[in-house]
N, C-alpha and C positions, 0 to 999 in steps of 0.2 A: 612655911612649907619649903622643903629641900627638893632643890633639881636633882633628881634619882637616876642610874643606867645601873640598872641589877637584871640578871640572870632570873627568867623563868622556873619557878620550881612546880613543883606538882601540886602543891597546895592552890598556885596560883588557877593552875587549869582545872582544877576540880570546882574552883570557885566562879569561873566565868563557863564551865559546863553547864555547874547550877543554875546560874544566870540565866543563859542559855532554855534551858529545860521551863523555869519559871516566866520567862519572858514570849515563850511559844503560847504559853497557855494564856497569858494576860492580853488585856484590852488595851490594843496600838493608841502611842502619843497621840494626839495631841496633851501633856500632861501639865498641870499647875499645882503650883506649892504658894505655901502663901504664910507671912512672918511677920508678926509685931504690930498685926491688924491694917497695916499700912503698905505692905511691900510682898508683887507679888511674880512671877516669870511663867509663862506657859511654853514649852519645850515639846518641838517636833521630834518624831525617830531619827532623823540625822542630825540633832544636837543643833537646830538652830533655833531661833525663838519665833513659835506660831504665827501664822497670818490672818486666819480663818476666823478668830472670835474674838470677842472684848478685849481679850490682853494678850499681849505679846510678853512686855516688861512696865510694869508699873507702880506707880509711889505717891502715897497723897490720896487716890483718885485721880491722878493727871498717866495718862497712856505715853509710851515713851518714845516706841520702837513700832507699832501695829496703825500707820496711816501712807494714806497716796500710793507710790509705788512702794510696796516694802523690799527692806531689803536686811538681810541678816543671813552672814556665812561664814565658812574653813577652808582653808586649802594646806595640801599639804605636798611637798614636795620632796622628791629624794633621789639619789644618784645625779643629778642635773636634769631631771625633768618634773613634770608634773603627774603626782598620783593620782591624786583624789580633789576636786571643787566640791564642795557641798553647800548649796545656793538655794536658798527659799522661795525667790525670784522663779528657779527650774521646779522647785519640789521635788530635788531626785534626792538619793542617799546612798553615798557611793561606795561606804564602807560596811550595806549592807547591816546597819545597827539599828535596836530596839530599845525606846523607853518604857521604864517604868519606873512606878513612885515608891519609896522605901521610907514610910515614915515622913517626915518632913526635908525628903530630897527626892532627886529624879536622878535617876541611873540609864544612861546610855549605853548598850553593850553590841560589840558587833554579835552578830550572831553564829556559829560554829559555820567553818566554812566558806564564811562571807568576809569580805573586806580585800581579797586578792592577794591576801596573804600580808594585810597589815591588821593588827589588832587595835579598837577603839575602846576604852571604858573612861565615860563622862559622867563628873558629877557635880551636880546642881544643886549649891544650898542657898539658906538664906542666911547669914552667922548674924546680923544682923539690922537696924531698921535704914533699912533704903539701901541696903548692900544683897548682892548676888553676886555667888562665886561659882566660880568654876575648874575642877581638876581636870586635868588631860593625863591619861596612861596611854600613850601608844607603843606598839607592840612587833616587832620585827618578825615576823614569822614566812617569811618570803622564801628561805631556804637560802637567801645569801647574805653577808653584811651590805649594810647600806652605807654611805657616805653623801656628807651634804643635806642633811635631814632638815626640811625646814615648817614650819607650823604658821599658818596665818589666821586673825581672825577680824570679824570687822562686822559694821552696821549703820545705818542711816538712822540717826537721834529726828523726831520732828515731833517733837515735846509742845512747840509753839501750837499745833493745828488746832489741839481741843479746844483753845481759847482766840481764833481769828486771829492767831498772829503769823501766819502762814510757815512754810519750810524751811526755812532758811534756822540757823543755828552759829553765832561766835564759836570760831573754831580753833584752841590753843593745844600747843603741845607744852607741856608742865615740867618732863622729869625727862631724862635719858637712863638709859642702860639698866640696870636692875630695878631702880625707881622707878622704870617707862609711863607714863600716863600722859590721856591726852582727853580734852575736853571739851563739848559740846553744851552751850547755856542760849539758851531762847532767847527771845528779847523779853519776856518778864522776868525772866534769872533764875528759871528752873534751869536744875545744871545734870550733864551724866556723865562722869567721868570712867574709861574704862583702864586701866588701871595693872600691871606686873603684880604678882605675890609670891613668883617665886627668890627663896632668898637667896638660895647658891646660886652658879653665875652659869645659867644657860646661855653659849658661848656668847651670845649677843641677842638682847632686846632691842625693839625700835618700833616706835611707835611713828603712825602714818596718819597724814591728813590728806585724804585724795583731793587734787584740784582739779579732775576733771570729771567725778563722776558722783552722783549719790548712791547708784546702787547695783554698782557690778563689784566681782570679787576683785581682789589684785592681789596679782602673785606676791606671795613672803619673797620672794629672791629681788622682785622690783623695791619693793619698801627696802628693804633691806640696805639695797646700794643706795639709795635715793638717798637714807642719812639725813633724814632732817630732823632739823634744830629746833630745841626752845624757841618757842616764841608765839604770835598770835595772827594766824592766818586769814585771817579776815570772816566776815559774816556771806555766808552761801550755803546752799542744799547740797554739802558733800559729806560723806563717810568719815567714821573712824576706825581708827585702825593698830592691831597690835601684831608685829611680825618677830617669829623666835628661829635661830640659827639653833640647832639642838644637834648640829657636829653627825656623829659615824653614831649609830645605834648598828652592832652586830646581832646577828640573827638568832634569835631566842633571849635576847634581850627588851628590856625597856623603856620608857623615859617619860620620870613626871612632871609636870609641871604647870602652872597655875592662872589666873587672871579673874579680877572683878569688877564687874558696874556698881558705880555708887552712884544714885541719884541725891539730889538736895535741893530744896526750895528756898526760893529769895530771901533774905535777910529782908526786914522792915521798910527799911532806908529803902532797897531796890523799888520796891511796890511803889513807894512814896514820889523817886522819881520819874520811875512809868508814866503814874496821874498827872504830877504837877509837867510831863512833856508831853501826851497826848490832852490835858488841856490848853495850853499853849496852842496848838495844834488847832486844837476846836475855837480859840478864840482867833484864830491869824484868819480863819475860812470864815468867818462871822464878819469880820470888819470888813474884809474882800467885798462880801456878799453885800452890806451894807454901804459899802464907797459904789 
């Protein structure tokens, strides 16, 4: 996938009229898709992932994203300030957009009029098993050039809950700058990595480990400066996070670009030492009990 800044044509607006026209008549998100019998994502109208039912995001049968307090959002900022938060936590939708399902994806679209004069179209696939992707086209249509354009997204992994192993989540960052990923693994070693896809160089990637919160937004312009590094943040109930610097988008312009969840389950070995340390465990409390 190519980080894009192309000029509006008329094809483009006839197609998100369409949108527009088809998404009035259709039955509002909550929407799910579902891939490879195993991997599946349910999608609010403001593009963030469901709270309300079985699935939010999930792989195996193990739920990823949809327990305790949830949390899953965007933020988007431009000029030096804040535009748009879109937080599940609030359940508001600030750019004004509508899902619906096209085949085996979900299509986010503002709706004609709505977004304050920023255009949104989101899409949701599955490309494949235990991967969910996501495109972003945002849309300058403000009537001025923007400057400083920046894109945030983020979510609270608590993969451990189905299985008593409480909130908390190993929390590493993997890759920097167009590789960005960063990764949240339970303590039985289910893992969710969320992940850059785009290839051209959207001025700056960076991926964020919040240390003080599991489930509020953070500004892209805070991750941004903040610059943190490879490495492995320790085990705690906090957010992941991917923040994009996407520079001057001029008005009537737009700009694509990408990001995916990949979950994965333990390797053999992991399980193997789970048992052989919560027996342990169960034998230390036994001999206690016994002495």
């Amino acid at each position: 996938m190519k980080f894009e800044l192309k000029k509006n044509c008329l094809a483009q607006v006839v197609a998100i009229a369409l949108c527009g026209s088809f998404v009035s008549a259709a039955q509002a998100a909550p929407i799910t898709i579902n891939g490879f019998g195993t991997t599946s994502a349910t999608i609010d109208d403001a593009g963030y992932f469901h709270s309300g039912g079985p699935t939010g995001l999930s792989f195996n049968g193990r739920e990823f994203v949809n327990h305790g307090t949830f949390a899953s959002n965007w933020s988007l900022n431009a000029n030096g300030a804040s535009v748009a938060v879109a937080d599940q936590v609030l359940g508001n939708n600030p750019l004004a957009t509508t899902a619906f399902g096209v085949g085996g994806s979900i299509s986010i679209v503002t709706n004609l009029g709505g977004g304050g004069g920023w255009g949104l179209v989101e899409t949701v696939t599955i490309p494949a098993d235990g991967h969910v992707a996501v495109q972003i086209q945002l849309t300058n249509n403000t009537g001025a050039n923007a400057t400083g354009v920046q894109w945030g997204v983020g979510f609270d992994p608590d993969q451990g809950i189905p299985v008593g192993l409480g909130f908390g989540t190993t929390n590493e960052i993997l890759a920097l700058g167009n590789s960005s990923a960063v990764r949240a693994t339970s303590l039985d070693g289910w893992s969710v990595t969320l992940h850059n896809t785009t290839s051209a160089a959207a001025f700056t990637v960076a991926p964020y480990i919040d240390p003080f919160s599991c489930c509020s937004p953070v500004d892209p312009a805070f991750m941004l400066a903040a610059a943190q590094g490879i490495g492995n943040y320790g085990f705690a109930d906090n957010s992941i996070n991917l923040a994009y610097e996407l520079g001057a988008i001029p008005n009537g312009h737009s700009v694509t670009f990408g990001y995916e969840y990949v979950m994965a389950v333990p390797e053999p070995e992991t399980y193997a030492m789970l048992l052989a340390g919560l027996g342990l465990i169960g034998f230390s409390a036994r001999r206690r009990r016994a002495v």
